[in-house]
Phi, psi and omega in degrees: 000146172327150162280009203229072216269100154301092189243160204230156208213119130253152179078082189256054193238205192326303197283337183300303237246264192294328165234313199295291165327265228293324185296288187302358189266021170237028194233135179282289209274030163215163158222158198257108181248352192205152190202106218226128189215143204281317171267117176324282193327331204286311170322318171309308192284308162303330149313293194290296201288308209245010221248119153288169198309128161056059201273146187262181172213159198257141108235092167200083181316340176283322166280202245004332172232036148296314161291098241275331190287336177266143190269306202235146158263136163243115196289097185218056111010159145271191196274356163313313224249002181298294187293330190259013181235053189222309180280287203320290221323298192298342102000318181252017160078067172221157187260183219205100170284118194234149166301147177292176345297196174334276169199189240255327183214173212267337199289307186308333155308312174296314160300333180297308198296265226311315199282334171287329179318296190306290238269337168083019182266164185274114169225157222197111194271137137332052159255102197293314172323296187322343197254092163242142161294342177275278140029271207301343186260333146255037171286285161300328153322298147338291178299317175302013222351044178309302184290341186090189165316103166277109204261338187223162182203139178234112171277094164278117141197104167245144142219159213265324171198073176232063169313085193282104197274357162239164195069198200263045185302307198236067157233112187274346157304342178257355201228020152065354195162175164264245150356264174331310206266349196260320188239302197309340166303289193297335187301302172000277194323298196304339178285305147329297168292339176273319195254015174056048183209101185247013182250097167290152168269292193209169168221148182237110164249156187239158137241166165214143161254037203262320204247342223269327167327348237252128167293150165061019191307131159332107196206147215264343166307319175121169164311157163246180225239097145007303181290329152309324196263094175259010140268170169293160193237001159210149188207147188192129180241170160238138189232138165247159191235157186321328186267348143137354200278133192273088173251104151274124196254133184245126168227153176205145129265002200210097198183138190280085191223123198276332184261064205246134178170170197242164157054038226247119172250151134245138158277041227273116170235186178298326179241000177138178218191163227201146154197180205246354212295339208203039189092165191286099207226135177236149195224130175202212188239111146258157199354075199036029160269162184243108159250147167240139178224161175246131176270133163278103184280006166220029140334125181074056181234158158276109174323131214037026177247108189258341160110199181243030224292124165282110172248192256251005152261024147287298160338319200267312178291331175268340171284338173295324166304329180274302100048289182285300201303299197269032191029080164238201174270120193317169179279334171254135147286149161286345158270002167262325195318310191278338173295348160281335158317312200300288192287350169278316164300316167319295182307323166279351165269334155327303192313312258245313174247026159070357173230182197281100193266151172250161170245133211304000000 
């Protein structure tokens, strides 16, 4: 394979547009040749910004990976649409970056994983929080095992009023859900992922529809339309995990809440606990004292200098890339990916009977 990764965009609209282009037009070991969209213009456009010399354009994804010269695709959809244009890419031997979550649901999610198995191409979920420097820096804590047995966890993405009101956000029939599957997806991931723990027991979930009925509501969005808004505006789950460790997941777009933030982990261990509420703050026990210190991540930075500082959708396009290049395994696996699925559907099934689902 090239050392120059011929990569291809379906779905050129907000996150594609705001993170996956830009991240990837700074990375030497790809370029954007191909760019596929249901509205022509839009493609047309991502093309003209982003495109290398003579990059084509689609909208029909299926002619698109007709084309034997693209190595990797990036899936950035909404999420009905995640799993069969996920499958075809890998299928059609291209590895394959799909925006979160996974997909809409754990069974379609499952096709995805079975189909990267067969096809032996490389898949990779959008969860970008991981490369955060804060992420990265207590990630290894972690691994040092500095915290200890971690037994508890808080999966945070609140917002007090950030309803997102264009595209298909509050439609559950293409997006499966709000909140939860939408943001409340990366704390999940981020959480998980901090405590080196994928095997769930059980799960108890809420939904609320409370706020989301309301004219002219305050929103940082501008209103949203009532009539539209078919999802939920808040979720919450309690999950146990086989080994007794305990994560509550808090999600909102719309909540009377004072205290507010996104992609958020708190942490409880055996040696001490870590949590995102301010900046990176870690709390434990020394010679029978209780301390907190808060870390500094941008220690050694120059003043009025800010450098070329990679943050964490750059970060994320150069180890996938690198990642392909040199075969190794992406930093989100898709067997970790899909148990954040597994549990936001526990949850939304919960909500809906009132009882506890469990997992074999």
């Amino acid at each position: 394979m090239s050392k120059v990764l011929n990569i291809a965009i379906v779905g050129c609209g907000g996150i594609a547009k705001g993170k996956h282009m830009p991240s990837l037009s700074k990375q030497s070991q790809g370029r954007m040749v191909a760019f596929c969209d249901i509205v022509k213009e839009r493609a047309e456009e991502a093309a003209a910004e982003f495109g290398a010399e003579g990059a084509k354009v689609y909208t029909d994804y299926n002619e698109m990976l007709k084309d034997e010269s693209i190595d990797v695709v990036h899936v950035c959809t909404p999420n009905d649409s995640h799993s069969v244009i996920t499958v075809a890419s890998l299928e059609a031997g291209k590895h394959v970056m799909c925006e979160k979550p996974m997909a809409k649901t754990s069974a379609q999610a499952q096709a995805m994983l079975e189909a990267a198995q067969r096809t032996g191409k490389k898949l990779s979920i959008a969860y970008q929080n991981r490369f955060r420097n804060d992420s990265q820096y207590l990630k290894q804590m972690c691994e040092e095992g500095e915290l200890g047995e971690i037994y508890f966890g808080k999966a945070i993405a609140l917002r007090r009023r950030a309803v997102p009101t264009w595209g298909v956000f509050l439609d559950e029939e293409k997006q499966g859900g709000g909140p939860l599957i939408d943001i409340g997806t990366h704390a999940l991931d981020l959480t998980l992922w901090l405590m080196d723990n994928y095997k769930p027991k059980s799960v108890m979930g809420s939904t609320f529809h409370k706020l989301g009925q309301r004219e002219n509501a305050a929103n940082a969005f501008g209103p949203w339309d009532p009539e539209q808004f078919k999802v939920e505006d808040s979720a919450f789950g309690f999950v146990t995990m086989e080994n007794g460790a305990t994560i509550i997941i808090e999600s909102s777009w719309a909540l009377n809440v004072a205290e507010f933030g996104e992609a958020k982990s708190l942490l409880c261990g055996t040696e001490g606990g870590a949590d995102m509420k301010d900046g990176l703050r870690i709390n434990g026990e020394k010679r029978s004292r209780l301390y907190e210190t808060k870390v500094d991540l941008d220690a050694g930075g120059v003043a009025f200098y800010s450098g070329s500082a990679e943050n964490e959708a750059d970060r994320e396009a150069r180890m996938w890339l690198d990642a392909i290049i040199e075969d190794k395994d992406p930093v989100v696996k898709p067997e970790q990916a899909i148990v954040v699925t597994q549990i936001l559907e526990a949850i939304y099934e919960s909500a809906q009977t009132g009882k506890a689902v469990y997992f074999d």
